[in-house]
C-alpha positions as CSV (number, residue, x, y, z in Angstrom):
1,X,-8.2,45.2,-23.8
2,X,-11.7,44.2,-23.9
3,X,-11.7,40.9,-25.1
4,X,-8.9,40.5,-21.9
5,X,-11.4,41.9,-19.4
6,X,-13.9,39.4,-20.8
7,X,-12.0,36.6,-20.4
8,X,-11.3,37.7,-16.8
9,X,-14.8,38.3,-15.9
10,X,-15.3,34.9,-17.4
11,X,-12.4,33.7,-15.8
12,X,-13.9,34.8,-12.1
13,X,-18.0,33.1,-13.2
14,X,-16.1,30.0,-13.6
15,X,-14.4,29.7,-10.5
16,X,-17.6,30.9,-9.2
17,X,-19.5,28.3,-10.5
18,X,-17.1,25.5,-9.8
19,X,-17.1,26.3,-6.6
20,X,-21.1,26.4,-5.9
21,X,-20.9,23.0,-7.4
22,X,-18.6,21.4,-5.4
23,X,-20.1,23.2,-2.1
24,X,-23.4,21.2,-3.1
25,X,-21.5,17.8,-3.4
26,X,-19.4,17.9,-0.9
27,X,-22.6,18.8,1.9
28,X,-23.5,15.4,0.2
29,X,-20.4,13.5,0.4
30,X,-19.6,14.0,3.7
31,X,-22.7,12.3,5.0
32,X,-21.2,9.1,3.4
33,X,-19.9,6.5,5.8
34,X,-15.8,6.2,5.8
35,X,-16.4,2.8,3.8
36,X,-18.1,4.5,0.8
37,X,-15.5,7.1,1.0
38,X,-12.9,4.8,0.8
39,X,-14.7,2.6,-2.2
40,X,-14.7,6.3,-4.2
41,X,-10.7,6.8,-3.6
42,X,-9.6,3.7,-4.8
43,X,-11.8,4.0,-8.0
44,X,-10.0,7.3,-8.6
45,X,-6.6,5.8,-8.1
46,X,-7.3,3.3,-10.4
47,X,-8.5,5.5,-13.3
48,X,-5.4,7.4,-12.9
49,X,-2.8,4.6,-12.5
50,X,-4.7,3.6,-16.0
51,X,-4.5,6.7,-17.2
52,X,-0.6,7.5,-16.1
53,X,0.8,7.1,-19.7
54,X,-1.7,9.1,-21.7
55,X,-1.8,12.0,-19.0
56,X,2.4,11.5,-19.3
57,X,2.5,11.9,-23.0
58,X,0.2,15.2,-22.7
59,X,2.0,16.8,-20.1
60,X,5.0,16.1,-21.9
61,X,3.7,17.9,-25.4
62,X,1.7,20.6,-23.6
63,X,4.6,21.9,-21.2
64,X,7.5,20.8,-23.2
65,X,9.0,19.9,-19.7
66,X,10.6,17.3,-18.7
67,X,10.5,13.7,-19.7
68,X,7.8,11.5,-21.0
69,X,8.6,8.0,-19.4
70,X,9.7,10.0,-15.6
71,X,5.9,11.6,-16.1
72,X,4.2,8.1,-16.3
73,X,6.4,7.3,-13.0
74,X,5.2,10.3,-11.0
75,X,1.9,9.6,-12.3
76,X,2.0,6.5,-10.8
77,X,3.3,7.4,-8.0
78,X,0.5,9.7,-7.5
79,X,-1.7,7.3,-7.9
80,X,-0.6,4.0,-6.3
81,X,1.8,4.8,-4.0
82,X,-0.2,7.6,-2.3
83,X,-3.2,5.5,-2.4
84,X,-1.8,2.5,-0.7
85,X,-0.3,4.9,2.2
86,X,-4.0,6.7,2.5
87,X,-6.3,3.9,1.7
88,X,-6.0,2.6,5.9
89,X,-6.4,6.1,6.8
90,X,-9.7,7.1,9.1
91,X,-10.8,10.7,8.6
92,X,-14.3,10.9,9.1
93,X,-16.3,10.0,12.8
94,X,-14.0,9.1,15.0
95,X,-10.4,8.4,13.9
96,X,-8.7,7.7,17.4
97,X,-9.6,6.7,21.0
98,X,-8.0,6.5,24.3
99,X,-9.7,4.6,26.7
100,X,-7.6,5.2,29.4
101,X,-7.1,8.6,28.8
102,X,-10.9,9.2,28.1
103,X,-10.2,11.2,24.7
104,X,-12.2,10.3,21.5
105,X,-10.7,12.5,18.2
106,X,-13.7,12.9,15.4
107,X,-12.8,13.9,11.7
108,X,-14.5,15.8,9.8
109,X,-13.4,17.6,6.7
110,X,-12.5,20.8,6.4
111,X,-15.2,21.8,2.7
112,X,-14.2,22.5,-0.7
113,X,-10.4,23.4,-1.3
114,X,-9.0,25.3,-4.1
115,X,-5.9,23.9,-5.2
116,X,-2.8,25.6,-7.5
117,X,-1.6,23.3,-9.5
118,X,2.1,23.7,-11.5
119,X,3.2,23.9,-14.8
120,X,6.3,21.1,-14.0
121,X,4.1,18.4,-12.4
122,X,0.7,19.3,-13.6
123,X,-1.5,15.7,-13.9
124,X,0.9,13.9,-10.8
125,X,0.0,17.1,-8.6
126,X,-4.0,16.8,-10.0
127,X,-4.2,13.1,-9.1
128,X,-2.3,13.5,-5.8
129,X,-4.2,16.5,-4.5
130,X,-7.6,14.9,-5.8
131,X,-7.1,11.2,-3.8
132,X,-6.4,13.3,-0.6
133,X,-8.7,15.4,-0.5
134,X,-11.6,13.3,-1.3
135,X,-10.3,10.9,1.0
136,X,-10.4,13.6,3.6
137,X,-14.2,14.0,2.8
138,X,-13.9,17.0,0.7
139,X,-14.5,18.7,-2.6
140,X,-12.0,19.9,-4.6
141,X,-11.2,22.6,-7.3
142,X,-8.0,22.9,-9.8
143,X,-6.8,25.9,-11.4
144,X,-4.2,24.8,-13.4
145,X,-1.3,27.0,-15.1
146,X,-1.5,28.6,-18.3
147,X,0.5,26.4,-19.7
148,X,-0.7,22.9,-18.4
149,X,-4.3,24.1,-18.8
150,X,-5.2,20.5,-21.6
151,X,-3.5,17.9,-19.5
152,X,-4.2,19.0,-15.9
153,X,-8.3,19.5,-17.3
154,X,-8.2,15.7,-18.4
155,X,-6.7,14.6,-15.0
156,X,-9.5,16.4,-13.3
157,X,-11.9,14.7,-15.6
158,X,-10.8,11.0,-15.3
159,X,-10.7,11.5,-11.6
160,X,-14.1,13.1,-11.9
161,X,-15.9,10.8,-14.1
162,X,-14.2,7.9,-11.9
163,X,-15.2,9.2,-8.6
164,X,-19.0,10.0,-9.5
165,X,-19.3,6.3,-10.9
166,X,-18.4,5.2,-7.4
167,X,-21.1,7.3,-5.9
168,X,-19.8,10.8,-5.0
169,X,-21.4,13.3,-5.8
170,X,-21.8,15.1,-9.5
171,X,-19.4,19.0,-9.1
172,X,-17.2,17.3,-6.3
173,X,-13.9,17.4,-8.7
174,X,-13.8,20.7,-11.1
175,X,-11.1,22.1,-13.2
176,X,-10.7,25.3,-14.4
177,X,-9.9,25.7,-17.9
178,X,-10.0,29.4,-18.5
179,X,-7.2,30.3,-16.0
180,X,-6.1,34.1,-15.2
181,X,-5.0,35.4,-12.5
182,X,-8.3,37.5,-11.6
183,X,-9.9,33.4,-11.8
184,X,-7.5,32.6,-9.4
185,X,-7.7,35.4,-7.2
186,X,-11.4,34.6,-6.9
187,X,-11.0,30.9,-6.4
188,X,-8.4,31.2,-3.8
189,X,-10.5,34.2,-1.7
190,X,-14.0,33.0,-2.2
191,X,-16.5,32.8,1.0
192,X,-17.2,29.2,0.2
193,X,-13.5,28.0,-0.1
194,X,-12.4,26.9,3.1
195,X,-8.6,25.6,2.0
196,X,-6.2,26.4,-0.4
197,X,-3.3,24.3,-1.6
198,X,-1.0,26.3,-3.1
199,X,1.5,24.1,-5.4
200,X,4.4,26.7,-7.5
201,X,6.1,29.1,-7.1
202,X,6.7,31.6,-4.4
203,X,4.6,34.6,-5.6
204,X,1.7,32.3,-6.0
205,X,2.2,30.7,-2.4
206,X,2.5,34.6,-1.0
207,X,-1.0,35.0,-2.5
208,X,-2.4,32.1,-1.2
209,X,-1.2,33.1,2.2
210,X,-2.3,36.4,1.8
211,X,-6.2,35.7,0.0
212,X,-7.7,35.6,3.5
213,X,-8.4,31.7,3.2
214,X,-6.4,29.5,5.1
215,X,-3.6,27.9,3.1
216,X,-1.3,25.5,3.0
217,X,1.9,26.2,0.6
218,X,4.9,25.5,-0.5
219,X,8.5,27.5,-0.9
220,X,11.3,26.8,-3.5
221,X,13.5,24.1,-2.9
222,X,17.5,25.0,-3.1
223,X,18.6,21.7,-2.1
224,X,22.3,21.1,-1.2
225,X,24.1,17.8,-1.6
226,X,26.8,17.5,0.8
227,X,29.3,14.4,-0.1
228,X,31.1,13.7,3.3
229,X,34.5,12.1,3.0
230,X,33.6,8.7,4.5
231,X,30.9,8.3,1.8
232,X,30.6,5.8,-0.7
233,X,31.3,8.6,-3.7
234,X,30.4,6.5,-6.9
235,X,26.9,5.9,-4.9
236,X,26.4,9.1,-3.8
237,X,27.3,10.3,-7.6
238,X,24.7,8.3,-8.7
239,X,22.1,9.0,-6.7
240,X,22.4,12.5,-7.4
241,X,22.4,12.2,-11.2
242,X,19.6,9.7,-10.5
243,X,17.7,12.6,-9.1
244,X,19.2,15.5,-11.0
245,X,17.9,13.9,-14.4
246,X,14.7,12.9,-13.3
247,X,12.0,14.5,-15.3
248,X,15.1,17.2,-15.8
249,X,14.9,18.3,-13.1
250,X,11.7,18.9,-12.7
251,X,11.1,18.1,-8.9
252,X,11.8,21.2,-6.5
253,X,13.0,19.0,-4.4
254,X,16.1,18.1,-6.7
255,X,19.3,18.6,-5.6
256,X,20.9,22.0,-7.0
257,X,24.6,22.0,-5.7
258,X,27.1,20.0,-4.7
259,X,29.3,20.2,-1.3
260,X,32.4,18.6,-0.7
261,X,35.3,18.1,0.9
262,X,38.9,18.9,-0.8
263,X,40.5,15.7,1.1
264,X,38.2,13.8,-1.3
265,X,37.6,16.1,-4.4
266,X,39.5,14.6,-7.0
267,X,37.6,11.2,-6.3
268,X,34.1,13.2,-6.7
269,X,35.1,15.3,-9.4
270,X,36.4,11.7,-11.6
271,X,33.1,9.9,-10.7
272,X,30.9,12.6,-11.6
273,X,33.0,12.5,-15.3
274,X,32.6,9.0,-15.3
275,X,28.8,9.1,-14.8
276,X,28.4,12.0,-17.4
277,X,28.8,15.2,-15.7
278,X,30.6,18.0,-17.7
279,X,32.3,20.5,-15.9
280,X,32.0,24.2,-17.6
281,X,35.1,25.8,-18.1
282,X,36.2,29.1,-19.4
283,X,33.8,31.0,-21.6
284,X,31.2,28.3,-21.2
285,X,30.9,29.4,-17.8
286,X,29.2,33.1,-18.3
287,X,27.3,31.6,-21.7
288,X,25.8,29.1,-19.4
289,X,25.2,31.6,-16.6
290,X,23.5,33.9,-18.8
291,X,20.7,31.5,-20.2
292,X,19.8,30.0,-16.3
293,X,19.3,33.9,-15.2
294,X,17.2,36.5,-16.8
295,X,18.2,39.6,-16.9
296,X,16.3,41.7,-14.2
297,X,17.0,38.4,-11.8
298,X,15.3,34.8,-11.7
299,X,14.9,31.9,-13.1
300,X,14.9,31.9,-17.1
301,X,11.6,29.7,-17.9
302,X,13.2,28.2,-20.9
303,X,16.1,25.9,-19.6
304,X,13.5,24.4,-16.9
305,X,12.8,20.6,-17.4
306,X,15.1,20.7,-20.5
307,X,18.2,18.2,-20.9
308,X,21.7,18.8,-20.1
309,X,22.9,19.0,-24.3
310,X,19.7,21.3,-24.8
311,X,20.8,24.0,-22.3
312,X,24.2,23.8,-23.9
313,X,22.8,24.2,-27.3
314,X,21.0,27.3,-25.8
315,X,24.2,29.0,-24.5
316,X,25.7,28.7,-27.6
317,X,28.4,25.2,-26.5
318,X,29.0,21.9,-27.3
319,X,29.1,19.3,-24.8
320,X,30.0,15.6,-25.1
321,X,27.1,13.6,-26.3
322,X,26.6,11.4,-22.9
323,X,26.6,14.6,-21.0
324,X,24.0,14.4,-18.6
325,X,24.2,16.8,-16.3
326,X,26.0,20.5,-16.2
327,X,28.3,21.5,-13.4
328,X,29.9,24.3,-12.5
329,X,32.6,25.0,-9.5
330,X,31.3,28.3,-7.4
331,X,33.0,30.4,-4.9
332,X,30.2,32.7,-3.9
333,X,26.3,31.9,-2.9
334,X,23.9,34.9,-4.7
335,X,22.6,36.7,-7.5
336,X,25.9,37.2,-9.0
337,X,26.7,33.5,-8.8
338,X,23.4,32.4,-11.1
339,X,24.7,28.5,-10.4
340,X,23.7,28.7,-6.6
341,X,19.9,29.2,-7.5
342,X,17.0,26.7,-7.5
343,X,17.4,26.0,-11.8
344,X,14.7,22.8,-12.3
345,X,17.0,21.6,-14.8
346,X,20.7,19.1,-15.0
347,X,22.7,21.5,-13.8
348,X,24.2,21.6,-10.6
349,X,26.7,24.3,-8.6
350,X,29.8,22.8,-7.3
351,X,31.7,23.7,-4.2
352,X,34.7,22.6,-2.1
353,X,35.1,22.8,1.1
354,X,38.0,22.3,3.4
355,X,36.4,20.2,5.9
356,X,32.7,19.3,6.9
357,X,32.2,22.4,9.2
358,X,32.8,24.9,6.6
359,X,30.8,22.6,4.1
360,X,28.0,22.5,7.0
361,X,27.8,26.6,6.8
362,X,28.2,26.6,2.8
363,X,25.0,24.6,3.0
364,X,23.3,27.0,5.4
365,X,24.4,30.0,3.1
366,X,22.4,28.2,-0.3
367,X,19.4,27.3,2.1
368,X,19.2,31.1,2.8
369,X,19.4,32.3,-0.8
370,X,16.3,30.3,-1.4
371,X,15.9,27.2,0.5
372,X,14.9,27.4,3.5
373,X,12.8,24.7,5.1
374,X,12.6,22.4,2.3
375,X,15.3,19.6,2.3
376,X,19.0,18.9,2.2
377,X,20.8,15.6,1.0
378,X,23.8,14.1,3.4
379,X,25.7,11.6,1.9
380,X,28.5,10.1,4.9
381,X,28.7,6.6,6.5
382,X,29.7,8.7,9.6
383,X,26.7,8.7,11.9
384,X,27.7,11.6,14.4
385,X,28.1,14.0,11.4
386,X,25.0,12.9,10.0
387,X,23.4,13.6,13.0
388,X,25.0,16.8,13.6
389,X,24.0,18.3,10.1
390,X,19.8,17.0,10.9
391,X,20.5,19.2,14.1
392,X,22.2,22.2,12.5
393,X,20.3,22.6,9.4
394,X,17.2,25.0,8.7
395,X,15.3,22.3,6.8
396,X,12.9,19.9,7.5
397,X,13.5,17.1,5.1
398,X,17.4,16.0,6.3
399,X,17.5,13.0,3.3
400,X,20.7,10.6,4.3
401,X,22.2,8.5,1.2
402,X,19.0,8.3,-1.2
403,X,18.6,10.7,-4.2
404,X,16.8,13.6,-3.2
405,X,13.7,14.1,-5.8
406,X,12.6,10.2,-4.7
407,X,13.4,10.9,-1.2
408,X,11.9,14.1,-0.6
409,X,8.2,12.6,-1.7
410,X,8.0,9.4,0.1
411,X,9.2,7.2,-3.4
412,X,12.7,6.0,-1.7
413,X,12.1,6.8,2.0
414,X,9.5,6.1,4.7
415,X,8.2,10.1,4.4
416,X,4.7,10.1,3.4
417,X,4.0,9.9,-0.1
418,X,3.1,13.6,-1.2
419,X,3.6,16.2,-3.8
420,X,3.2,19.2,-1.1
421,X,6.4,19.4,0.7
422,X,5.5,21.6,3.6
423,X,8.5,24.2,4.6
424,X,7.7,25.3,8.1
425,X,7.2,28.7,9.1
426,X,10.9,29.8,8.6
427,X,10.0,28.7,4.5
428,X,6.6,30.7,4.8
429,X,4.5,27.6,5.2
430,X,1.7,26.8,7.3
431,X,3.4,23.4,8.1
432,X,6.9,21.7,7.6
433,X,5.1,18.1,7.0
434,X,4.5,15.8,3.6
435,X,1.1,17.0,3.4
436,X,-1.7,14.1,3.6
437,X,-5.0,13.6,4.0
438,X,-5.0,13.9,7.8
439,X,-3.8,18.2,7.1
440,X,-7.1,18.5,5.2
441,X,-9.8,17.4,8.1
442,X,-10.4,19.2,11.4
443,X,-10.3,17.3,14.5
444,X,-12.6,17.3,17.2
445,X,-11.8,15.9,20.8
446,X,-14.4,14.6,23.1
447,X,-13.1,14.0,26.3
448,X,-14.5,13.0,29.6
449,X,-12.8,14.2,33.7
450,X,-10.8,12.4,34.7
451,X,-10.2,13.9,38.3
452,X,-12.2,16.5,40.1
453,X,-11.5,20.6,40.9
454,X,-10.9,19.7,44.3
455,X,-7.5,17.6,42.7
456,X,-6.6,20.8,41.5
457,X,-5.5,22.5,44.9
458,X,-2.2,22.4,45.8
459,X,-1.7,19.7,48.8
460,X,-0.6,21.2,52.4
461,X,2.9,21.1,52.4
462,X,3.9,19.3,56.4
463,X,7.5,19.0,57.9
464,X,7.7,15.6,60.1
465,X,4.0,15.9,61.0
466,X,3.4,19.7,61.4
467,X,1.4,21.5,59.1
468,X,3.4,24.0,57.1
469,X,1.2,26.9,57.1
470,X,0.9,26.4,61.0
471,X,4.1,27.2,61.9
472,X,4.8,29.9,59.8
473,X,1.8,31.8,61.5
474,X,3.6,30.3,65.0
475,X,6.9,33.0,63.8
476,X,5.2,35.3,62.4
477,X,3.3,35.9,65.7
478,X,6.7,35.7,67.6
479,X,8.6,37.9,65.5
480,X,5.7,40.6,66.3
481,X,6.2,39.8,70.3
482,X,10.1,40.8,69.6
């Protein structure tokens, strides 16, 4: 018990001490002009597009999630396709004026921000949450989970080391490597912090939100795949699986079941055989159940990021050997149907609906189990359906034939290129966007009249020359004669 107090007393110095540092540099940093800003950015993203296989391989063998080459690609997503959407970016002076309007907008960055990092995308979320918020003009602090501690502490170090021999400041970039939730705790509510990004899952968000620091999280993706009947099903198939196996899974903003429609079932049901689905039957079905719930309720941390044949394996079945992703058909949305949760892993619910409006409120119904806000995936060549389910649906990220985990982030869409995928208030988050640099500056507006009080007053209303207010006088005074 002792030696655990001590390493939570040493837990909190660090994050204290992290944070004192990074105050310091920052002050410094953001006396920098926009230029030298920019100059310290780029270095970072190179080191860490340089660095994407290395930090791949040991988020790979630290976590044991996932899959080695799919970690390089996030990492370089991180890295250069984040960069080359932020690198044009102004956020410090003045970022935007209207001449005609008379309205100047000045950045300025918000401090030092404490950011969660997660156990399933540990160095892409480092290098992504590093470039913004240094672009932004800010200092930054990681406290990485227990079980990505190694590789998300060499991420902050080559983005470190690469950003001071650009000329930012020495403390600007810190890591934390003795995480506990008391470290944490301190990080996230510390005087001197003046953000948090809060990357994982929903008990971490809740105490982000509720540390007194202003926050920007993230909710569980439970993201539904609807195949419409005028879709192109051995695309859409694809796509999905494209997604679905993707770092296993990994990506909360994977798809987790599938919707469709009965007129078209036995095509999707045949194409998702063809492309390596395996559809559990009989006893497999409560084996399987059993290992993606634990017992009490939630997520069982073993199958996440693991393969298709691996999860079998686990529940005790034998699959085909080109299986890649598990499937089960549901009836019911809940705790007693474990296949309708969020799982981070190949496997995927499957319903059938009779026609688009019923599959339109089985989508609503697995938003609401744990959901809401994040994203749904449309797959239809009918454009007033389409447009029907982006009106319709409590999420923010409405993705229309592209495979969700690429789409959601910005890799296979025109979103913005992020790794904090905002869920709007109805999601518990502080905003529904892709979060970029331009959520991590404050924005001042200087702005200059443009009419006088007197423009205020409402004009004297006249009927065919006479002055309104004149004749109403004229009957009152009559009335009173009467």
């Amino acid at each position: 018990m002792e030696q655990l107090l001590d390493r939570d007393l040493q837990s909190i110095q660090q994050a204290r001490n992290l944070v004192s540092a990074a105050k310091k540099a920052q002050k410094r940093l953001a006396e920098l002009e926009q230029g030298d800003i920019d100059r310290i950015v780029k270095a970072m993203a190179v080191a860490a597009e340089d660095a994407s296989d290395k930090l791949a391989k040991m988020a790979a063998e630290e976590t044991g999630f996932g899959k080695y080459e799919d970690k390089i690609i996030k990492n370089l997503f991180a890295s250069r396709a984040v960069y080359e959407y932020i690198r044009n970016m102004k956020t410090m002076g003045v970022i935007r004026e209207d001449r005609e309007e008379k309205i100047v907008e000045i950045g300025s960055p918000v401090g030092v921000i404490a950011a969660m990092i997660p156990s399933t995308n540990p160095t892409s979320t480092t290098i992504y949450k590093a470039l913004i918020a240094v672009k932004a003009g800010n200092g930054i602090i990681f406290s990485p989970h227990p079980a990505a501690v190694k590789c998300t502490l060499a991420a902050a170090v080559i983005l470190h080391e690469a950003a001071v021999k650009a000329g930012a400041p020495q403390g600007l970039i810190g890591c934390m490597d003795l995480p506990t939730m008391e470290g944490s705790k301190e990080l996230m509510a510390h005087q001197d912090v003046a953000l948090i990004l809060a990357t994982g899952g929903s008990a971490l968000v809740k105490a982000a939100y509720s540390s007194g620091t202003p926050a920007l999280g993230v909710g569980p993706g439970n993201v539904p795949a609807f195949i419409e009947r005028s879709a192109d099903i051995p695309m859409a198939v694809k796509r999905i699986f494209d997604s679905k196996t993707f770092d296993n899974g990994t990506i909360c903003a994977s798809e987790q079941a599938i919707i469709t429609e009965s007129c078209v079932e036995n095509q999707v049901r045949e194409e998702i055989i063809h492309q390596g689905g395996y559809f559990l039957k009989g006893e497999e079905i409560p084996k399987v159940a059993a290992v993606i719930q634990k017992a009490g309720g939630g997520l069982n941390p073993k199958i996440v990021g693991q393969p298709a044949k691996i999860i079998a394996a686990m529940a005790g079945i034998t699959v085909p050997e080109q299986t890649r992703v598990l499937i089960c058909e549901q009836e019911g949305v809940g705790k007693a149907y474990p296949f309708s949760m969020e799982k981070l892993s190949p496997i995927l619910a499957f319903y059938v609906e009779a026609d688009w409006h019923k599959a339109c409120e089985r989508c609503i119904e697995l938003l609401n189990y744990g959901g809401l806000g994040h994203s749904l995936v449309i797959h239809s060549n009918d454009e007033a359906i389409i447009r029907e389910f982006a009106l319709k649906k409590p999420v923010y990220r409405i993705l229309v034939n592209t495979a969700s985990s690429q789409g959601a982030i910005g890799a296979t869409t025109s979103l913005a290129p992020s790794l904090t995928l905002g869920c709007g208030t109805i999601g518990g988050s502080a905003t529904s966007d892709n979060v970029s640099p331009m959520h991590l500056i404050n924005i001042k507006r200087m702005v200059y009249g443009i009419r006088e009080v007197e423009a205020l007053k409402p004009e004297t209303k006249k009927i065919q020359g006479f002055d309104l207010e004149q004749i109403t006088r004229l009957v009152l005074e009559q009335l009173q004669k009467m």
